[in-house]
BAROMAR-585450 format. One line per 3 residues: number of its first residue (from 1); for each residue x, z, y of N, C-alpha, C. Coordinates in steps of 0.1 Angstrom, whole numbers, plus 5000, padded with zeros to 4 digits. Each point is the difference from the previous one (the first is absolute). Layout:
! residues N
NUM = X:Z:Y:X:Z:Y:X:Z:Y  ...
END
This chain:
! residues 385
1 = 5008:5000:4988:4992:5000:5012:5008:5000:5013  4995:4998:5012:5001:5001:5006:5006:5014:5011  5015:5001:5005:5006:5013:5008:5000:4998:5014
4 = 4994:5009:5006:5004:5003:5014:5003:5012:5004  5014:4997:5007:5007:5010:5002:5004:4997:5015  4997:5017:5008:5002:5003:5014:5008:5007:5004
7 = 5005:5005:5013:5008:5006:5002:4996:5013:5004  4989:5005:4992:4991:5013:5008:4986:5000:5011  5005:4987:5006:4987:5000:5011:4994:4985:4993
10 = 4985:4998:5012:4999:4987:5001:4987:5002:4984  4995:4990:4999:4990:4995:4991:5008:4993:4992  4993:5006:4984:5005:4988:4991:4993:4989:4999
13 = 4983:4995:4997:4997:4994:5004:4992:4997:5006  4992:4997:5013:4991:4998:5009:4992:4989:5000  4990:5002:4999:4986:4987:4994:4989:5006:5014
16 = 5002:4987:5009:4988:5002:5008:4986:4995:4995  4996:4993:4990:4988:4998:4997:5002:4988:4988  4986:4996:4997:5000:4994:4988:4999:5007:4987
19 = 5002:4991:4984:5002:5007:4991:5011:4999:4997  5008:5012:4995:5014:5002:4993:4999:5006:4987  5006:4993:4993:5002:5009:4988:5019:5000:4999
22 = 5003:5015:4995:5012:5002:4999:5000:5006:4985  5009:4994:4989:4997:5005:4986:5019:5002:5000  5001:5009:4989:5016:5004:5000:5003:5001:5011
25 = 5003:5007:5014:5007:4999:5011:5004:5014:5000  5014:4999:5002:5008:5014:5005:4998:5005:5010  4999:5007:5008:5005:5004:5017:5010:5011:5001
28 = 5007:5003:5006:5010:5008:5003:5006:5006:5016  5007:5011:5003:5001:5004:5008:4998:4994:5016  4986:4998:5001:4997:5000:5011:4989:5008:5007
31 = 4994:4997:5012:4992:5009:5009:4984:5003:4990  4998:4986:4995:4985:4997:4992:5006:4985:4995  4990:5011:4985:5007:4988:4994:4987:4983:4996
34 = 4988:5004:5002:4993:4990:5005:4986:5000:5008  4999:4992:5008:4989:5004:5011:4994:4986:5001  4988:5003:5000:4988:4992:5004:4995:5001:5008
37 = 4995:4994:5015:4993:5005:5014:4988:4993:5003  5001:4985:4991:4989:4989:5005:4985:5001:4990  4993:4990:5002:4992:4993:4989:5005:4994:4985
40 = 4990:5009:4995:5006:4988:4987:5003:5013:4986  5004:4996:4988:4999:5009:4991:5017:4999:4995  5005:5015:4994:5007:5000:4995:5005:5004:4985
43 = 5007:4998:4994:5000:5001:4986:5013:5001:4997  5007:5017:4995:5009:5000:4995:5004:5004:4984  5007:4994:4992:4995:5001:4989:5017:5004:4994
46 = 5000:5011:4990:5017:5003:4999:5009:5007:5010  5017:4997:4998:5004:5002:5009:5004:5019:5008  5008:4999:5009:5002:5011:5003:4999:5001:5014
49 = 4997:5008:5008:5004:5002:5015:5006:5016:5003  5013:5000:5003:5011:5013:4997:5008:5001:5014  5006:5015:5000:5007:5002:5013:4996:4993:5012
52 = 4985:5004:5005:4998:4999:5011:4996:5014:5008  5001:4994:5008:4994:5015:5011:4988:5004:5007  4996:4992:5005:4983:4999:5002:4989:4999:4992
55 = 5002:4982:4996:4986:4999:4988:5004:4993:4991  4992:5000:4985:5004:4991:4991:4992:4987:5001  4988:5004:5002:4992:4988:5002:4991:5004:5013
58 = 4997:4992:5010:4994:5003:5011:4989:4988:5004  4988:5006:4995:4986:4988:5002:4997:5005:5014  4998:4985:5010:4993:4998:5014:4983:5004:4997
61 = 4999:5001:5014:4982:5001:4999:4997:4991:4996  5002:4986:5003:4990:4986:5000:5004:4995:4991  5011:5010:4984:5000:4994:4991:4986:4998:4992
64 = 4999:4993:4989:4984:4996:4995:5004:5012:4988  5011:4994:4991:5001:5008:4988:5015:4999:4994  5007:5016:4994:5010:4999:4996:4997:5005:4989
67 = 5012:4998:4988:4999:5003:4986:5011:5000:4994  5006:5007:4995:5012:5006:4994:4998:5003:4983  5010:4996:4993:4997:5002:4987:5016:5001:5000
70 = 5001:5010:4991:5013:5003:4988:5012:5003:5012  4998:5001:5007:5010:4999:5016:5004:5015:5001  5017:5006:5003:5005:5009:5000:5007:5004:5011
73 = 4992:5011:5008:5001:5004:5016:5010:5012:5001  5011:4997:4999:5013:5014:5005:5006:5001:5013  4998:5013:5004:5004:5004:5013:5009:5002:5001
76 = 5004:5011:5010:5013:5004:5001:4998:5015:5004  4985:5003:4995:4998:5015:5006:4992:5003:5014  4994:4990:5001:4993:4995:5014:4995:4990:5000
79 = 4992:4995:5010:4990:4990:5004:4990:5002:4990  4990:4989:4996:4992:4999:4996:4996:4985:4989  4996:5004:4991:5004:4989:4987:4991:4986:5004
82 = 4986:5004:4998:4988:4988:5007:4995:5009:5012  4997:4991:5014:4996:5007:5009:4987:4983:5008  4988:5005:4994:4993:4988:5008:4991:5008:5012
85 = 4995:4986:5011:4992:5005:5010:4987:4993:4997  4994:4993:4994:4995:4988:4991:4999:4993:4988  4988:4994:5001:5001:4992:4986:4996:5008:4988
88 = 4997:4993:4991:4998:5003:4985:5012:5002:4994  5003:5016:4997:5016:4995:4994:4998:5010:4982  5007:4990:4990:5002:5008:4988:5006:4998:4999
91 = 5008:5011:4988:5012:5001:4993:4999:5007:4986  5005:4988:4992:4997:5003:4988:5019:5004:4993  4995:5011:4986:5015:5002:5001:5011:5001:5007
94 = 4992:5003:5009:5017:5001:5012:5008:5012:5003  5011:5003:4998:5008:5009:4999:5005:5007:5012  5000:5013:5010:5004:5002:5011:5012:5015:4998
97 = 5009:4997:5005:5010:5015:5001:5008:4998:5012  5002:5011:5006:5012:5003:5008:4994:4997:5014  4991:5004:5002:4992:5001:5011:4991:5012:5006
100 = 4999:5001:5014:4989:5009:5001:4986:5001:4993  4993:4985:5005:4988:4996:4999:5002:4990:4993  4991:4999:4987:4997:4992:4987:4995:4988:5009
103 = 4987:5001:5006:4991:4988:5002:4994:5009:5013  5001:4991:5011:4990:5003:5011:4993:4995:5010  4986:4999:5002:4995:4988:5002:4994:5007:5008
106 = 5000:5000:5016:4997:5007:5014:4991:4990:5002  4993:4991:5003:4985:4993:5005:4996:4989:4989  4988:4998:5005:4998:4988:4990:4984:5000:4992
109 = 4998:4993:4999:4986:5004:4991:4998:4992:4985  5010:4995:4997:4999:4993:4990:5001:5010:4983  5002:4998:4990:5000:5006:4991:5015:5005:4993
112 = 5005:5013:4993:5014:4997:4996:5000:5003:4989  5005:4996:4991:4997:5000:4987:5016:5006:4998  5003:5010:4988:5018:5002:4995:4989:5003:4987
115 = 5008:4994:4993:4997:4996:4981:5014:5010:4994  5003:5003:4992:5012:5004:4997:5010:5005:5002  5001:5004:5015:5008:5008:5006:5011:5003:4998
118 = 5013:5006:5001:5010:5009:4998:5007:5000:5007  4995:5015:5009:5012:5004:5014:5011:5012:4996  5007:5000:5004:5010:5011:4995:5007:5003:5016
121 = 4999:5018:5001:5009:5003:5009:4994:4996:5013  4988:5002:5002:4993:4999:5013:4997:5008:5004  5001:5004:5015:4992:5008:5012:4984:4999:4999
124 = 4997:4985:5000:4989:5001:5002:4997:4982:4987  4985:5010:4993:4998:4986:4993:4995:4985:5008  4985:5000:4998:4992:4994:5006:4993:5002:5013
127 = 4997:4996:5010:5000:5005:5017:4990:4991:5000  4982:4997:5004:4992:4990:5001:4994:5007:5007  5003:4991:5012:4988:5000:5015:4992:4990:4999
130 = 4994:4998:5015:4996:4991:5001:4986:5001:4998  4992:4988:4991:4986:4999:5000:4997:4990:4987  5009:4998:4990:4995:4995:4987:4999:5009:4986
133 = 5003:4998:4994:5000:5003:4983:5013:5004:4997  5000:5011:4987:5013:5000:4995:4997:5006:4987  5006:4986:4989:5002:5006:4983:5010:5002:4999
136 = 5004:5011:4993:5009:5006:4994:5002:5001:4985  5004:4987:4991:4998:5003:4987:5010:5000:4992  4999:5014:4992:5013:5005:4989:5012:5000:5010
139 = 5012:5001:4991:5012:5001:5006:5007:5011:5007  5009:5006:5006:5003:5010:5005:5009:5003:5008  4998:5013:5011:5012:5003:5007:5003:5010:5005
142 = 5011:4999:4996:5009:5014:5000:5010:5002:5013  4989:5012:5004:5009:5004:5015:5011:5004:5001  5007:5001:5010:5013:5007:5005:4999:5013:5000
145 = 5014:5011:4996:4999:5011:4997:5001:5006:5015  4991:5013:5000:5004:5005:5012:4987:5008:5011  4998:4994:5013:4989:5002:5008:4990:4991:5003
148 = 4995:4992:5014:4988:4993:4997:4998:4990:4989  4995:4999:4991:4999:4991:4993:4984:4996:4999  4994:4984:4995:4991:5003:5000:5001:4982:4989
151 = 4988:5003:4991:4997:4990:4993:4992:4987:5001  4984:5002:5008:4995:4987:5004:4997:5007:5013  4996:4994:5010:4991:5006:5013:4990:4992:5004
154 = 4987:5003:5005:4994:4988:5003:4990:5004:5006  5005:4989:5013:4994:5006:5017:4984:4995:4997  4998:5006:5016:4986:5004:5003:4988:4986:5001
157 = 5010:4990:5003:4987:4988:5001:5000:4989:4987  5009:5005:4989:5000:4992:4987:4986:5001:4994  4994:4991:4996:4987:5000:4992:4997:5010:4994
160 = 5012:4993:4988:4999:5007:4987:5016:4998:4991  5004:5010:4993:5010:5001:4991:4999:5003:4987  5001:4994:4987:5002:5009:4990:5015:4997:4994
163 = 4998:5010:4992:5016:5001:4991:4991:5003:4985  5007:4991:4993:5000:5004:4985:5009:4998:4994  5002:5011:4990:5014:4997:4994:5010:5002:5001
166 = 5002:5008:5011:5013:5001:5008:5006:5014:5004  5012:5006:4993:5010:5005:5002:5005:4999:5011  4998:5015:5007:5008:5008:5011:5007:5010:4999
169 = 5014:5001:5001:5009:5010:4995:5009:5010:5011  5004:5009:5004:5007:5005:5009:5014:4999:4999  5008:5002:5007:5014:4999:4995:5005:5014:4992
172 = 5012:4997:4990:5004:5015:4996:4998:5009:5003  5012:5002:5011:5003:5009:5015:4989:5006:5006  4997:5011:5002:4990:5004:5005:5002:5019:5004
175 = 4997:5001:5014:5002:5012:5004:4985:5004:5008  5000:5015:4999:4987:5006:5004:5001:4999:5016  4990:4994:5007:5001:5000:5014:5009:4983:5010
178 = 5005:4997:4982:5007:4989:5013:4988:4986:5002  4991:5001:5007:4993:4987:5000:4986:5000:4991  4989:4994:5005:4992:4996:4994:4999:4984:4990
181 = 5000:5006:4988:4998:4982:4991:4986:5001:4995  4997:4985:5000:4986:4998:5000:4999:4992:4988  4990:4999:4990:5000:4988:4994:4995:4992:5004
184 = 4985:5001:5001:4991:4990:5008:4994:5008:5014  5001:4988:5010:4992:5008:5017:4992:4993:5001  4987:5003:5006:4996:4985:5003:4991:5003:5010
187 = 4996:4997:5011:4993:5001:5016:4991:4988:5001  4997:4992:4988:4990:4986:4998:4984:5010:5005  4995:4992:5009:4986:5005:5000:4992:4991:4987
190 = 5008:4995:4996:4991:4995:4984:4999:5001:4992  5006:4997:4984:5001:5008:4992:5012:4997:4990  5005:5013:4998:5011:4996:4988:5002:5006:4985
193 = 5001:4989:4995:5000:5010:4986:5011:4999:4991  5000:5009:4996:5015:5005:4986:4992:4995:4987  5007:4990:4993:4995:5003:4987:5013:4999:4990
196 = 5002:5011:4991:5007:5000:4991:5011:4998:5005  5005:5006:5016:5008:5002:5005:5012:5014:4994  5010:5006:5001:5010:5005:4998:5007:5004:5010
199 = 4999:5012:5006:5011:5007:5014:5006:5012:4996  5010:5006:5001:5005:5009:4993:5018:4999:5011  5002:5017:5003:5014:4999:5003:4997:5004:5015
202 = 4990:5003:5008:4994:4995:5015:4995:5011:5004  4998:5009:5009:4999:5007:5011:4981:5000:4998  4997:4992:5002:4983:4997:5002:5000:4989:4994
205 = 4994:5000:4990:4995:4984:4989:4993:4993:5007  4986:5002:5005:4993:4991:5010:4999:5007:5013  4996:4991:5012:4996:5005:5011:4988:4991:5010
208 = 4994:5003:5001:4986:4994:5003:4995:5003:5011  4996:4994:5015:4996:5009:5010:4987:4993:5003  4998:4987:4997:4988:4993:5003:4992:4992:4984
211 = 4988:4993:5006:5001:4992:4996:4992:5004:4985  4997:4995:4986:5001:5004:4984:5005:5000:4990  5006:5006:4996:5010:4997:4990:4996:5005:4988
214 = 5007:4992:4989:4995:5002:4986:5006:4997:4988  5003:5011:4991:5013:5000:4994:4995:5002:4987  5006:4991:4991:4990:5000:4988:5011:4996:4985
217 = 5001:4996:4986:5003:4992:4996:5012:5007:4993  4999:5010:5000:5006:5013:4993:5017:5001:5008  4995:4999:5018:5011:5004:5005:5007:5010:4998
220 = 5012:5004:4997:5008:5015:5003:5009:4996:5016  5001:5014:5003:5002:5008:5010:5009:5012:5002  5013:5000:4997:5004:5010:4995:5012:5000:5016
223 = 4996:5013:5002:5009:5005:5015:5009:5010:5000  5012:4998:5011:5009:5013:4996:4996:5014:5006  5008:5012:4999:4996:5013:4998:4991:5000:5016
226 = 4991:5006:5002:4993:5003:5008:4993:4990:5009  4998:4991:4990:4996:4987:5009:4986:5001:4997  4995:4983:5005:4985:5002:5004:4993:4986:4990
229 = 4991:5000:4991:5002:4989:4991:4989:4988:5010  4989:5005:5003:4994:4988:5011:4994:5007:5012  5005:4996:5010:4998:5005:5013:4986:4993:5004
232 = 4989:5006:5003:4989:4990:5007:4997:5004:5015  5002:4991:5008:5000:5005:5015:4988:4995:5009  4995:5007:5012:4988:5001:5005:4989:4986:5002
235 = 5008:4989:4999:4997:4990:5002:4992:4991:4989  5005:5008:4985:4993:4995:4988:4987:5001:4999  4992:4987:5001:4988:5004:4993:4995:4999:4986
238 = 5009:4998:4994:4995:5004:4984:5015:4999:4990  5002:5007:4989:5012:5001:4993:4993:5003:4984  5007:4986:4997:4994:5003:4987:5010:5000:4987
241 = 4995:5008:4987:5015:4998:4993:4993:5006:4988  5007:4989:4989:4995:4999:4991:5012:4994:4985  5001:5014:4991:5008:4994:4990:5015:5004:5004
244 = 5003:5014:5007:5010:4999:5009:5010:5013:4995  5014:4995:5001:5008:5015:4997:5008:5011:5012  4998:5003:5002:5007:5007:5012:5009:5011:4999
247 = 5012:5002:5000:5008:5011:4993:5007:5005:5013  5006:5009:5001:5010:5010:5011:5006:5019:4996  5006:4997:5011:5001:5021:4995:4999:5002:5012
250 = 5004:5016:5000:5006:5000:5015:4983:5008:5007  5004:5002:5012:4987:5002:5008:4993:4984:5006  5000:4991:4993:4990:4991:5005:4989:4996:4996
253 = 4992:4988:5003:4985:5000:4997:4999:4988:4992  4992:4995:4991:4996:4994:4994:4997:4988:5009  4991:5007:5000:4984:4988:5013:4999:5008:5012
256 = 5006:4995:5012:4999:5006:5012:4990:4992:5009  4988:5006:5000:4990:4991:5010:4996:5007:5011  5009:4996:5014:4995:5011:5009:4990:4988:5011
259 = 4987:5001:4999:4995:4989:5009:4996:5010:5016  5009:5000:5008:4998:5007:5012:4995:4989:5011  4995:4988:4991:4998:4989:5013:4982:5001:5002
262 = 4992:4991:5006:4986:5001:5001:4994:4992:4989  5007:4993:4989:4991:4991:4991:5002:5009:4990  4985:4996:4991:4996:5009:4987:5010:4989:4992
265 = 5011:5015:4989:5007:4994:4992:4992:5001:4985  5003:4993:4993:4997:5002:4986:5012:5000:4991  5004:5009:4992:5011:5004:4992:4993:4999:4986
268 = 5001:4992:4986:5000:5001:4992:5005:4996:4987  5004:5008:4994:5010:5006:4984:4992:4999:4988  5007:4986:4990:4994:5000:4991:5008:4996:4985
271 = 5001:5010:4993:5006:4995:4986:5018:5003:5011  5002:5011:5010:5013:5004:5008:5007:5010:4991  5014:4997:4995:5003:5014:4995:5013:5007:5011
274 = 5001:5009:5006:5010:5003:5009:5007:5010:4999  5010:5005:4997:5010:5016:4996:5013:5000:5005  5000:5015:4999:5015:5004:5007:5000:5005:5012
277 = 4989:4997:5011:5001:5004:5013:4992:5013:5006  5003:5002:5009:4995:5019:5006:4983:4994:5003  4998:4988:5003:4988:4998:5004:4993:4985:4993
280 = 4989:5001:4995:4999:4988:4993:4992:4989:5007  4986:5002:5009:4994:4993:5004:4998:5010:5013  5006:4997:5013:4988:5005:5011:4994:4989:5009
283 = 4992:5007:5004:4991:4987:5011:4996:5010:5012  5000:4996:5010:4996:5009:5009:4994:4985:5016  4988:5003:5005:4999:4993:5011:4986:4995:5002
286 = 4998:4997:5014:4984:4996:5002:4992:4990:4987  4994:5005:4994:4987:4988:4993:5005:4999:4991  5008:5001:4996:5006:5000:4988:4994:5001:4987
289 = 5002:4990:4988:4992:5008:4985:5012:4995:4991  5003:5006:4988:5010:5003:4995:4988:5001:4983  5008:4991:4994:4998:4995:4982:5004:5000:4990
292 = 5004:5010:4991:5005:5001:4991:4995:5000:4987  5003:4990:4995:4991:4999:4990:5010:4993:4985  4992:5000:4991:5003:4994:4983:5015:5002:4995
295 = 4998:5010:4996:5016:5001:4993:5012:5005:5013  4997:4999:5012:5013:5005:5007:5005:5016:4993  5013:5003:4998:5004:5012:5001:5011:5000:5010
298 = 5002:5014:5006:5007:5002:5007:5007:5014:4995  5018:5001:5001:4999:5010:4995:5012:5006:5015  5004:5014:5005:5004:5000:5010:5009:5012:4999
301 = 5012:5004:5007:5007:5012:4999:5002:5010:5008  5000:5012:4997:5005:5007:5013:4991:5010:5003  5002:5015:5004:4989:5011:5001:4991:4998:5010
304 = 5003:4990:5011:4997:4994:5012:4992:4985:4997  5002:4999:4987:4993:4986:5001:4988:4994:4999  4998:4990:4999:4982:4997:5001:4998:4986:4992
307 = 4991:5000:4995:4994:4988:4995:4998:4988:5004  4984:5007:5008:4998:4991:5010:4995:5008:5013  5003:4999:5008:4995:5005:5013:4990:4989:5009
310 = 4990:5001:5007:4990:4995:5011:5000:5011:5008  5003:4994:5013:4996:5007:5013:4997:4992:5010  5001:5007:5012:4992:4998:5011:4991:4985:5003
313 = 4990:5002:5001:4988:4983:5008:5000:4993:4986  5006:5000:4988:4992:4995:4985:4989:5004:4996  4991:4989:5002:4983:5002:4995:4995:5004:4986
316 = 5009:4991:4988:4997:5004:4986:5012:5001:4995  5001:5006:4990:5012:5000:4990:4996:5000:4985  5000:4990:4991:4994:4997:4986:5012:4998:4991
319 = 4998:5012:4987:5007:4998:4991:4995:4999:4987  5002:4990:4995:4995:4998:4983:5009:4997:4990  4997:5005:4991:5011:5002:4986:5015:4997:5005
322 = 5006:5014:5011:5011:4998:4999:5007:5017:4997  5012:4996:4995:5003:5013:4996:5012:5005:5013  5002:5012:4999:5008:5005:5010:5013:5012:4993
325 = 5009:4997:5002:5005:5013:4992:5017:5003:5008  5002:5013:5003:5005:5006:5005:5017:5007:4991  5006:5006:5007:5010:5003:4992:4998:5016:4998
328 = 4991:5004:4995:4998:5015:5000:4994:5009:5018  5001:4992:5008:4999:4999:5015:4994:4994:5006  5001:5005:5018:4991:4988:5006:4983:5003:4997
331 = 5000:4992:5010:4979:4998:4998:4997:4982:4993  4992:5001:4993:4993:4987:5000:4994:4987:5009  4990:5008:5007:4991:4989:5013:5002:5012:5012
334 = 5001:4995:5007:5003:5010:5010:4986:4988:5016  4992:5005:5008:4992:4996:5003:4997:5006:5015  5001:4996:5010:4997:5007:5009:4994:4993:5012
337 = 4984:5000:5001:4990:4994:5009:5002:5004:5012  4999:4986:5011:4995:5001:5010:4986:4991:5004  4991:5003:5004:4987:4994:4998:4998:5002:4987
340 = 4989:4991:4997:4994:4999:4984:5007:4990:4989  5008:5008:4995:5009:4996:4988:4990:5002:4984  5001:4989:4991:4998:5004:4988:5011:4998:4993
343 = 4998:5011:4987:5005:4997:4991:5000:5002:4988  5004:4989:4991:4990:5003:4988:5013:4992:4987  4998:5015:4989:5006:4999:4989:4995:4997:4991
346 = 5001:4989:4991:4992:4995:4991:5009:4994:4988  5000:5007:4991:5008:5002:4981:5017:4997:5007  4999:5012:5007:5014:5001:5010:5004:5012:4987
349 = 5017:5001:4998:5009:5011:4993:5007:5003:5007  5000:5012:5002:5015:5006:5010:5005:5012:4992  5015:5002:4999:5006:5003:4993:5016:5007:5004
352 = 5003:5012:4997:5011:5001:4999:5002:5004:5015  4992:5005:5007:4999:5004:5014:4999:5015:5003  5003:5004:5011:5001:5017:5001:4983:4996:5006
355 = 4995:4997:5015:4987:4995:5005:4994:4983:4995  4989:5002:4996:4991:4988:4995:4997:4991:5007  4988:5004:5010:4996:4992:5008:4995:5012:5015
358 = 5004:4995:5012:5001:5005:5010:4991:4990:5011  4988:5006:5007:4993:4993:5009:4999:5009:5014  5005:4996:5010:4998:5007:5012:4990:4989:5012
361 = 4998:5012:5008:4994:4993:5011:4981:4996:4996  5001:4989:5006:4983:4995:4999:5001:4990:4989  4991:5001:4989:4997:4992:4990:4994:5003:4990
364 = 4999:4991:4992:4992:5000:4986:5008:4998:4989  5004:5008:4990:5008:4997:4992:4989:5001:4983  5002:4990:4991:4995:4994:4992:5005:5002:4985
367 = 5000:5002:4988:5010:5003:4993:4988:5001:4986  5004:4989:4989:4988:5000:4994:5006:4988:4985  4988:4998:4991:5003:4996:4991:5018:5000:4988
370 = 5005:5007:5002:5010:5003:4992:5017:5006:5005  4996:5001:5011:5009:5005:5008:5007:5012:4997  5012:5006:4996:5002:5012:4995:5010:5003:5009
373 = 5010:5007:5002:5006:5011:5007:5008:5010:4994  5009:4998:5002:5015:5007:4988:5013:5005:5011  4993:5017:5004:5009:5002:5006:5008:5014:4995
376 = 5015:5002:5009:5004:5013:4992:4996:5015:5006  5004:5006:4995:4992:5013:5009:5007:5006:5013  4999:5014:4998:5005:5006:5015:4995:5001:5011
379 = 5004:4994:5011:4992:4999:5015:4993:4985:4998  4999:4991:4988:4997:4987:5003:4980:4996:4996  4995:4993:4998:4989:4995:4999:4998:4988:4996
382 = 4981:5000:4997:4999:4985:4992:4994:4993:5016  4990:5004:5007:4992:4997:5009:5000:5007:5009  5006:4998:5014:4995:5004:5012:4995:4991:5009
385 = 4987:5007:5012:4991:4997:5004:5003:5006:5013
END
């Protein structure tokens, strides 16, 4: 194939418009190793683009569509591997290392498709702004050891995103306090979903502040010591999760749903298994209703710990056939109304707890058809009212 070789700066190769196809083509130490700015489609097939400093591939706005297959993007520990402002861009098997940012695509409304993936040694994976689509299927990437790290992100005017399939990993290295790593963020007011996704190694597995999200497909979720396994933030109006593993130690939470914004959230857990952490499920915030249902168990640690907690401005809280079980410690549901809260236990098991079930404030609390209550003695209890 084809070698281009720079002296560090400068473009390797520059295509103002039309269609280009580049199959086998090397690039080497230059500024970017190919850039597209015009009309017209591009197609790279093979090939390497290495030691550059800025970009590996750089798509214009008023490109139509780029496409990469089998193509191998090495940095130098900087810049950025594919970086588009436009266009329809995919990449199938394509290989990224030695970079900050995997793929990042700041405007545009078009679709992005990555098939196959495999980043190694990134700051940041996938970065989608803008106003189009983004599939994420199979494949994986493995962050850089250290402080911010983060694995997909996806801003606030993207449609919609899903990932399936796909492996998110943190780096080795890892210290308490240095930096937040994220698996998935996402700020889409639309909706994103996980299926049979994989994060593990990370600070906070998901983070969600808008928008619906929905995780399904026998994701795991496994976070380091005192971390937070899905963050749901005020902006959510519905989080749904189904088929799902969630693991941690440490004092962190399971399912953290704090909706302190003005829209009624909906939170619901189905066929969820979650352990290891001081807190399993809380929710706390205006309008709020919270779902637990078919087969979730949750199991939680710590004399201080909790199951599931609901507080403040949550309207309902519904639990069905899920079990709860403690480490000899700790309370089970813990519940505390402001305004008219319900809540209702239904062929619920709680287990292995010093306190059972705890209801404060204004409400209705519900507890029926097979529900039992397994706690140890002393200063503790099955039911307080």
């Amino acid at each position: 194939g084809t070698k281009i070789v720079g002296g560090g700066s400068g473009v390797g190769v520059n295509i103002l418009g039309g269609t280009v196809r580049l199959e086998g083509v090397t690039v080497s130490r230059v500024m970017t190793g190919v850039e597209m700015v015009g009309k017209g489609n591009l197609t790279v097939s093979g090939g390497e683009i290495k030691e550059f400093v800025k970009y590996g591939l750089y798509v214009g706005s008023e490109v139509t569509r780029a496409e990469l297959t089998g193509t191998k993007i090495m940095g130098q520990n900087k810049g950025v591997g594919v970086y588009a402002t436009g266009g329809e861009v995919t990449l199938d098997n394509v290989r990224i290392s030695g970079v900050i940012t995997g793929v990042k695509v700041e405007k545009g409304s078009g679709m992005v498709t990555v098939n196959n993936m495999k980043m190694t040694g990134v700051v940041g994976g996938i970065s989608m702004k803008g106003s189009g689509t983004l599939k994420v299927n199979n494949g994986t990437i493995e962050l850089a050891s250290g402080g911010d790290v983060w694995g997909v992100y996806v801003g606030d005017g993207v449609t919609s995103a899903s990932l399936t399939g796909t492996t998110i990993t943190g780096g080795e290295r890892w210290r308490s306090g240095g930096g937040e790593s994220v698996g998935v963020e996402t700020e889409s007011s639309g909706t994103v979903t996980l299926d049979g996704v994989t994060v593990s190694k990370v600070g906070m597995g998901v983070k969600v502040t808008s928008g619906s999200l929905e995780i399904k497909g026998g994701t795991k979720i496994m976070v380091r010591p005192d971390g937070t396994g899905i963050k749901v933030g005020s902006g959510v109006t519905r989080a749904e999760l189904n088929d799902v593993r969630i693991g941690g130690s440490g004092t962190g939470t399971g399912v953290d749903a704090v909706g302190t914004g003005t829209k009624e959230m909906t939170v619901a857990l189905e066929k969820v298994t979650i352990g290891g952490f001081k807190t399993g499920v809380e929710m706390v915030g205006t309008g709020g209703t919270l779902t637990i249902e078919k087969g979730t168990t949750i199991s939680f640690m710590g004399n201080e710990g909790v199951g599931v907690i609901v507080g403040g401005g949550v309207t309902s809280a519904s639990l069905t056939g899920t079990t709860i079980t403690g480490d000899g410690s700790g309370m089970g549901v813990y519940a505390m109304g402001v305004g008219e809260m319900t809540v209702a236990l239904d062929n619920v098991r709680i287990s292995k707890v010093a306190k059972g079930v705890s209801v404060e404030g204004t409400g209705t609390l519900t507890m029926n058809k097979g529900t039992t209550v397994e706690f140890k003695g002393g200063d503790g209890y099955g039911v307080y009212v």
